[in-house]
C-alpha positions as CSV (number, residue, x, y, z in Angstrom):
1,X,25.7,240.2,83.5
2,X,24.4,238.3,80.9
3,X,22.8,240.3,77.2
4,X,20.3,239.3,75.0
5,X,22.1,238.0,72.2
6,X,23.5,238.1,75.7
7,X,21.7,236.9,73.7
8,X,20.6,233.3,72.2
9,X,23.0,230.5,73.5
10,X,25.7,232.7,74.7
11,X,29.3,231.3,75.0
12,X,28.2,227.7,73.1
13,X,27.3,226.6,76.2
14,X,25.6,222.9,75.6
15,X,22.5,222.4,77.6
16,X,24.7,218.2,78.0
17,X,26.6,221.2,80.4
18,X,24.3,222.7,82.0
19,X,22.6,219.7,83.6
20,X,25.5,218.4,85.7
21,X,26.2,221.9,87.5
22,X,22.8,222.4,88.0
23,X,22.3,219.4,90.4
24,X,25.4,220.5,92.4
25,X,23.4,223.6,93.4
26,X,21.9,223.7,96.6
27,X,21.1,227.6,97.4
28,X,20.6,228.5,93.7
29,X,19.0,225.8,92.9
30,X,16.4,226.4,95.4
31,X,16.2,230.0,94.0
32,X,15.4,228.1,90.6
33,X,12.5,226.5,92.0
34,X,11.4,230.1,93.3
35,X,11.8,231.7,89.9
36,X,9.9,228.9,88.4
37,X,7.0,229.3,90.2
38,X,7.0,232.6,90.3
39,X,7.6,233.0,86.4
40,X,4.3,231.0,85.8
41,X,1.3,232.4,84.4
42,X,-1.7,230.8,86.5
43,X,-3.9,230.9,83.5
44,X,-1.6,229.2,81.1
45,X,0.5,227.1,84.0
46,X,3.2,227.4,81.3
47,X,6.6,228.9,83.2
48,X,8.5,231.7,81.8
49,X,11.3,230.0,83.3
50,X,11.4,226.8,80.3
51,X,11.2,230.0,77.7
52,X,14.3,231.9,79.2
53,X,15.8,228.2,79.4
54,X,15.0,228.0,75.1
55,X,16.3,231.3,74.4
56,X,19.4,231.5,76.6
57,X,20.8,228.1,78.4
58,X,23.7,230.6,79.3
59,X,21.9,232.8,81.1
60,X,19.0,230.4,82.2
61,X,22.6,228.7,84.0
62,X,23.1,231.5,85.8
63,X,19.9,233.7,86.8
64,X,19.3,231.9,89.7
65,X,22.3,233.1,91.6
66,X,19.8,235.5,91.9
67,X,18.0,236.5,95.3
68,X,14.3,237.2,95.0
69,X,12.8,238.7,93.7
70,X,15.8,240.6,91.6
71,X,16.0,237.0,89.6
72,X,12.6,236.9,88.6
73,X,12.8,240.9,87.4
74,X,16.0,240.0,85.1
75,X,14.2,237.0,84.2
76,X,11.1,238.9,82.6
77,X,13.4,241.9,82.1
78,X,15.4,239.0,79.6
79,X,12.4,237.8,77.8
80,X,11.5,241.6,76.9
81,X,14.6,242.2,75.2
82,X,14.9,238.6,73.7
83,X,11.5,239.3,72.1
84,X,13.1,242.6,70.8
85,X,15.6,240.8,69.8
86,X,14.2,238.2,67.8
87,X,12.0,240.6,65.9
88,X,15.5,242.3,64.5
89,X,17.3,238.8,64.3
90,X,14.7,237.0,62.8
91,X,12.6,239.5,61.2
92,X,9.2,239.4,58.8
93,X,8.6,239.2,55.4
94,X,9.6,242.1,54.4
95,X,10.7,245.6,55.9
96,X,7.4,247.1,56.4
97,X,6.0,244.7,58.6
98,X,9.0,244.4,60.8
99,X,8.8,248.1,61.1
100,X,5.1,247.6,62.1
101,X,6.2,244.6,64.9
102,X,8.5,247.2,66.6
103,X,5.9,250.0,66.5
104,X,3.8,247.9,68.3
105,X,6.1,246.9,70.3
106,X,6.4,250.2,71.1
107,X,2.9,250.9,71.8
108,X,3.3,247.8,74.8
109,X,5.8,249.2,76.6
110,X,4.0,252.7,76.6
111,X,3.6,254.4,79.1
112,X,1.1,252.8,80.3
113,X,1.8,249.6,79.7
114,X,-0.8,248.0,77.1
115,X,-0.1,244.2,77.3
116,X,-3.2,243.7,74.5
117,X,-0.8,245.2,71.6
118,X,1.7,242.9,71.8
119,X,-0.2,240.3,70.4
120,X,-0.2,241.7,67.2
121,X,3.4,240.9,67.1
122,X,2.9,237.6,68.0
123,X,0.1,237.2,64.8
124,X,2.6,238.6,62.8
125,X,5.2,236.6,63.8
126,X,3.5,233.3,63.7
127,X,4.8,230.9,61.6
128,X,7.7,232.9,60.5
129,X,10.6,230.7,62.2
130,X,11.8,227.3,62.2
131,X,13.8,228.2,65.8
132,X,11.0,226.7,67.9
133,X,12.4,228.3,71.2
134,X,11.9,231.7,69.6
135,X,8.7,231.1,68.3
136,X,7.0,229.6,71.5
137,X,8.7,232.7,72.9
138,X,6.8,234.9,70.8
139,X,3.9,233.0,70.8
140,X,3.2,234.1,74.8
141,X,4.8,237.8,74.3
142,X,1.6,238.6,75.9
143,X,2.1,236.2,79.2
144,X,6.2,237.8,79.5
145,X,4.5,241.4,79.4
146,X,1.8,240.6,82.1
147,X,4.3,239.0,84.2
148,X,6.1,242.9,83.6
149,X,3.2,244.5,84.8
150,X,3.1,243.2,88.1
151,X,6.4,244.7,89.3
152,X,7.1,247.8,91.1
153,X,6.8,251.0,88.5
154,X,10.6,251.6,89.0
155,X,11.0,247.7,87.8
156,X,9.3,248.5,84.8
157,X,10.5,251.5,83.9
158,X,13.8,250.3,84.2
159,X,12.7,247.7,81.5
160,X,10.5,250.1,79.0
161,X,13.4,252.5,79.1
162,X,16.2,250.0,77.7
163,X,13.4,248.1,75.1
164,X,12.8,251.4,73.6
165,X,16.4,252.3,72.6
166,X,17.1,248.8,71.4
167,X,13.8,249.2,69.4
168,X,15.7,252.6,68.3
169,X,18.7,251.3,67.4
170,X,18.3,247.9,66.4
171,X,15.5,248.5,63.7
172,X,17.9,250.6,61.7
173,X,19.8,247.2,60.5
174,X,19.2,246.0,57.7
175,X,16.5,243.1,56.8
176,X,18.3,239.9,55.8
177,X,17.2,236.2,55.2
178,X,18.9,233.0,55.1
179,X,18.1,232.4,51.4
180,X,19.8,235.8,50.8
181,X,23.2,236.9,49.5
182,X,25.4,237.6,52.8
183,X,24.6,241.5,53.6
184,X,26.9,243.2,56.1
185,X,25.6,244.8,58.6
186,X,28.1,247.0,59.7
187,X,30.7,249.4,57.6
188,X,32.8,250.3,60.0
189,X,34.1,249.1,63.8
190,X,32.3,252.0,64.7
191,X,29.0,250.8,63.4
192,X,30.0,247.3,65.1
193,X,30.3,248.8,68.3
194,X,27.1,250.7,67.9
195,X,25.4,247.8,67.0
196,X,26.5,246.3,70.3
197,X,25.5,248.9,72.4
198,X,22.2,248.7,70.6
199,X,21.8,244.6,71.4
200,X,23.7,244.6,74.7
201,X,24.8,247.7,76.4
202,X,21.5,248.9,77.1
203,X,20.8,245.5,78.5
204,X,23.8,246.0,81.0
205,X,23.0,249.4,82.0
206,X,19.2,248.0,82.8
207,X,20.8,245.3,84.4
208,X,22.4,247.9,86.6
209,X,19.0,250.2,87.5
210,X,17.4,247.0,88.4
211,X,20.4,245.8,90.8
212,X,20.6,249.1,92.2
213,X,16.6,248.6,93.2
214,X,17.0,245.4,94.8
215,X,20.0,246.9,97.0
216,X,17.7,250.0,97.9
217,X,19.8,252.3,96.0
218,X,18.5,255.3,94.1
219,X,19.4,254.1,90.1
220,X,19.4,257.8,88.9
221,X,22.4,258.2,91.2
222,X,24.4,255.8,89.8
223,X,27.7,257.2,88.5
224,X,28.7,257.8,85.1
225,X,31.8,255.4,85.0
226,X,29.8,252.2,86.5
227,X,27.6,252.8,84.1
228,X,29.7,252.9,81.4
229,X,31.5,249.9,82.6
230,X,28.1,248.5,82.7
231,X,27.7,248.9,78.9
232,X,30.7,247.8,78.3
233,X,30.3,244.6,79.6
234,X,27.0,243.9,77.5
235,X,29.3,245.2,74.3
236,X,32.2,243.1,75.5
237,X,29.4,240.0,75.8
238,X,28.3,240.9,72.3
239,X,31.0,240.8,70.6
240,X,32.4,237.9,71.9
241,X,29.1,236.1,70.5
242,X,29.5,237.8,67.1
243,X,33.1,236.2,66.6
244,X,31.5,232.8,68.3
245,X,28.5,233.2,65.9
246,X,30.2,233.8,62.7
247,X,29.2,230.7,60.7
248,X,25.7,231.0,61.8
249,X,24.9,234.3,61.3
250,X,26.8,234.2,57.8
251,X,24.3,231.0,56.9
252,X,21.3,233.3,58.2
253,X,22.9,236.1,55.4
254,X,23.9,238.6,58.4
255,X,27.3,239.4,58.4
256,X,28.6,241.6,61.5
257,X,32.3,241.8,60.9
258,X,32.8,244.7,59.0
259,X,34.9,245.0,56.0
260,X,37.0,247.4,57.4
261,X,38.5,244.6,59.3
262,X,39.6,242.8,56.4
263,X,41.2,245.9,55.2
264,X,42.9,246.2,58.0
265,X,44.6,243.1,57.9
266,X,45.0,244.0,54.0
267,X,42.7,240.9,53.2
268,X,39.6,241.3,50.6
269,X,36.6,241.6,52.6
270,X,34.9,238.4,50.4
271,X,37.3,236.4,53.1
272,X,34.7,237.5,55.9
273,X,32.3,235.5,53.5
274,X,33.8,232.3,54.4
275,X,32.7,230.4,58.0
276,X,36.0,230.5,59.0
277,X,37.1,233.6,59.8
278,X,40.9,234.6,59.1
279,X,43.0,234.4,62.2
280,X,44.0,238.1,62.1
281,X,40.0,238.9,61.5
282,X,39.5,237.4,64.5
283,X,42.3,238.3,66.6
284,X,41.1,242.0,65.9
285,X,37.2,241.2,67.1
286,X,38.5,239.6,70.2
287,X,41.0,242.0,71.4
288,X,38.2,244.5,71.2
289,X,35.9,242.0,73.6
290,X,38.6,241.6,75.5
291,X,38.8,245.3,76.2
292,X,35.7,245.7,77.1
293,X,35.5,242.7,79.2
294,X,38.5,244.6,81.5
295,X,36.1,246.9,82.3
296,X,33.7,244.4,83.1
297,X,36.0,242.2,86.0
298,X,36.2,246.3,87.5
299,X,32.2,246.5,87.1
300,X,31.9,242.8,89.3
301,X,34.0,243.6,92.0
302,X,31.9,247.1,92.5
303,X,29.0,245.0,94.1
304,X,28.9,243.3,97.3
305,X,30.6,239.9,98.4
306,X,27.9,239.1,100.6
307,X,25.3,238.5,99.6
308,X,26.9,236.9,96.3
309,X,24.2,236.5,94.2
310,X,25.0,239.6,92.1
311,X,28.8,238.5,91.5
312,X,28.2,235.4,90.7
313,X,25.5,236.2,88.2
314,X,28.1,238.5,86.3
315,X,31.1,236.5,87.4
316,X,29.9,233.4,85.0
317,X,29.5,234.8,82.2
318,X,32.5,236.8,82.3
319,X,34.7,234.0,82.8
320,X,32.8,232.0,80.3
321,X,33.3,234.7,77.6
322,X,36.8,235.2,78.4
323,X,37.1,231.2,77.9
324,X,35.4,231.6,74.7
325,X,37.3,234.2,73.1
326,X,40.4,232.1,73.5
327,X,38.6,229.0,71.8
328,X,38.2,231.5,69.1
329,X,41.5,231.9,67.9
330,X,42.5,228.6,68.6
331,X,39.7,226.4,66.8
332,X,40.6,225.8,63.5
333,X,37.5,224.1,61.5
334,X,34.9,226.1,61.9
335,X,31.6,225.4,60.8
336,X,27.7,226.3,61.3
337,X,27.7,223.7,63.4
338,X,31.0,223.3,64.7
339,X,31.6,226.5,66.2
340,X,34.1,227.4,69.0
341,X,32.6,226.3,72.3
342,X,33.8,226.1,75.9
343,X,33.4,222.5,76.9
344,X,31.6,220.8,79.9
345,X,34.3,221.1,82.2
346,X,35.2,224.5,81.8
347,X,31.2,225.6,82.7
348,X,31.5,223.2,85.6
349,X,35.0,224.6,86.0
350,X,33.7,228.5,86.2
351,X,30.1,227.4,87.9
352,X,32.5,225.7,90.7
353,X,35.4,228.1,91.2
354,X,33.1,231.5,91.0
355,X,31.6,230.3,94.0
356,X,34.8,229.6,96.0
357,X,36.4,232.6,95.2
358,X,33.1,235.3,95.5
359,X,34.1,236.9,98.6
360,X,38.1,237.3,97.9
361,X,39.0,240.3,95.6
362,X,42.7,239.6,95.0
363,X,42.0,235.9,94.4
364,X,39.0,236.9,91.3
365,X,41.6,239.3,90.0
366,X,44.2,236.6,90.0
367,X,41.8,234.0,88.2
368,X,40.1,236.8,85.7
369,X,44.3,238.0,85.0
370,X,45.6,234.7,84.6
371,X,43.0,233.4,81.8
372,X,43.8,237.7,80.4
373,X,47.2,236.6,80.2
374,X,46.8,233.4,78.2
375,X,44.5,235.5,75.6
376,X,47.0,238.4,75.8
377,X,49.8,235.4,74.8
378,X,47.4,234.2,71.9
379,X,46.9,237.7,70.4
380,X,50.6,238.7,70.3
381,X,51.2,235.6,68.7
382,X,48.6,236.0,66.0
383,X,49.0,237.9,62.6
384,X,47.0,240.7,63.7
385,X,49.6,241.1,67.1
């Protein structure tokens, strides 16, 4: 289950690594080529597909595990919430305008649908960003809505309903810019985790409804405790970005780490103001991810072994993140551009044994609980521990 900030490039994953595994693909990649022509607009011929590739190399790695057409829903479903997304990320010129992007995001979503708003956004938006990705993204907001339109009604409510409540939550943060002061976004690690919720957790509890459809389940049935495991996972996803993300986000003026962390560790908060994060700093944001991320190996194993497409798609990233978070407190030098990345062999690593081991409970646990115990290791052997 893979989030929005789930989101941008999620677990450092180079595109140098996503190549390789992607030619060892037989079945999904044939459900790539479906999802490629499905995902183009015939009046633009441009695929949605090379946008969710721009956005999110992660996710665009795994979405065609995929069977149709529940790939090409998460696919637009994606796109919806990266444009969200990007509109809080990377936000206008100043606080009233954002405001006005949302609202009219807002008015797109409806009910009914009304695919002509969104371009608005898109005029607003226009020329706003170096990120190319995100602006071509937002640039054909109207083309990922239309594609929306086409699906079944319970498809697309599925959709509205978790855009609106990140619209909710996520325009409450604060504008920043990169030529800013850092500004924290979050007080507390209760503001952190509502923040994740915001940018993620809604994303896996959508994820959810629409996986439910596909299996011809009723998705108002689901039960309270998959569904929180659901969130979770997004959370767990998020957070594990946010510590990956650190230098970035800092050089953007967005810091997420909240000083009460630094207090915590009795460290002055203008530490978290630094690219590299302390080691008990982090060692606090990714025991919390890893928390979540239990949840999340319970939350896989709830669907089906056959067909696999579903496990897979939220096997991969969960291994990936778990991967990640253990680069995290082991990479020392830590820069903007040098940030803590799984490398090439552990994607090809994950992309390879996920699909071995799908159909065999005890032998996922024992792969999810061996990398758990490795982390576990790190974290009682940090400051924080």
């Amino acid at each position: 289950m893979l989030p929005p900030h789930v989101l941008h490039d999620i677990h450092g994953v180079t595109r140098a690594a996503i190549v390789p595994v992607m030619k060892r693909r037989v079945d999904a990649g044939a459900n790539r080529d479906m999802l490629a022509a499905a995902m183009t607009d015939c009046r633009t011929d441009v695929p949605l597909d090379e946008l969710l590739q721009g956005v999110s190399r992660t996710f665009a790695l795994s979405i065609p595990e995929l069977p149709s057409p529940l790939g090409i829903w998460v696919g637009s479903a994606y796109l919806v919430c990266r444009i969200v997304d990007t509109v809080e990320d990377h936000p206008a010129d100043s606080e009233a305008d954002r405001q006005r992007m949302f609202d009219d995001l807002l008015a797109t979503l409806g009910p009914p649908l009304q695919i002509d708003r969104c371009q608005r956004v898109a005029e607003r938006f226009t020329g706003r960003r170096r990120d190319e990705p995100c602006c071509r993204l937002m640039n054909r907001c109207g083309q990922v809505f239309a594609q929306l339109a086409a699906f079944p009604p319970g498809v697309i409510d599925a959709v509205r309903a978790c855009a609106v409540e990140m619209i909710g939550g996520l325009r409450k943060t604060p504008l920043t810019d990169a030529g800013d002061d850092p500004r924290w976004l979050c007080a507390t690690l209760d503001d952190l985790e509502r923040y994740c919720h915001y940018a993620a957790g809604v994303v896996g509890m959508m994820l959810t409804r629409l996986f439910d459809l596909h299996l011809g389940r009723d998705p108002g049935a689901i039960s309270e405790e998959r569904m929180s495991r659901a969130r979770r996972f997004g959370q767990g996803l998020q957070l594990t970005n946010i510590v990956k993300d650190h230098p970035s986000d800092l050089s953007d003026g967005r810091v997420f780490i909240p000083p009460e962390v630094a207090h915590r560790c009795d460290l002055d908060p203008n530490t978290l103001l630094q690219p590299a994060l302390p080691l008990p700093v982090r060692a606090v944001i990714v025991a919390r991810a890893a928390d979540h991320l239990d949840q999340a190996l319970a939350y896989t194993l709830g669907y089906p072994a056959v067909p696999s497409g579903i496990r897979l798609f939220c096997l991969q990233p969960l291994m990936m993140a778990l991967m990640t978070l253990d680069r995290a407190l082991t990479h020392v030098d830590v820069t903007p551009d040098d940030r803590p990345k799984i490398t090439r062999e552990q994607v090809d690593d994950v992309m390879t044994t996920s699909r071995r081991l799908v159909g065999d409970d005890a032998a996922l646990h024992e792969w999810y609980t061996r990398h758990r115990r490795v982390l576990a290791q790190r974290l009682a052997d940090s400051p924080a521990g």
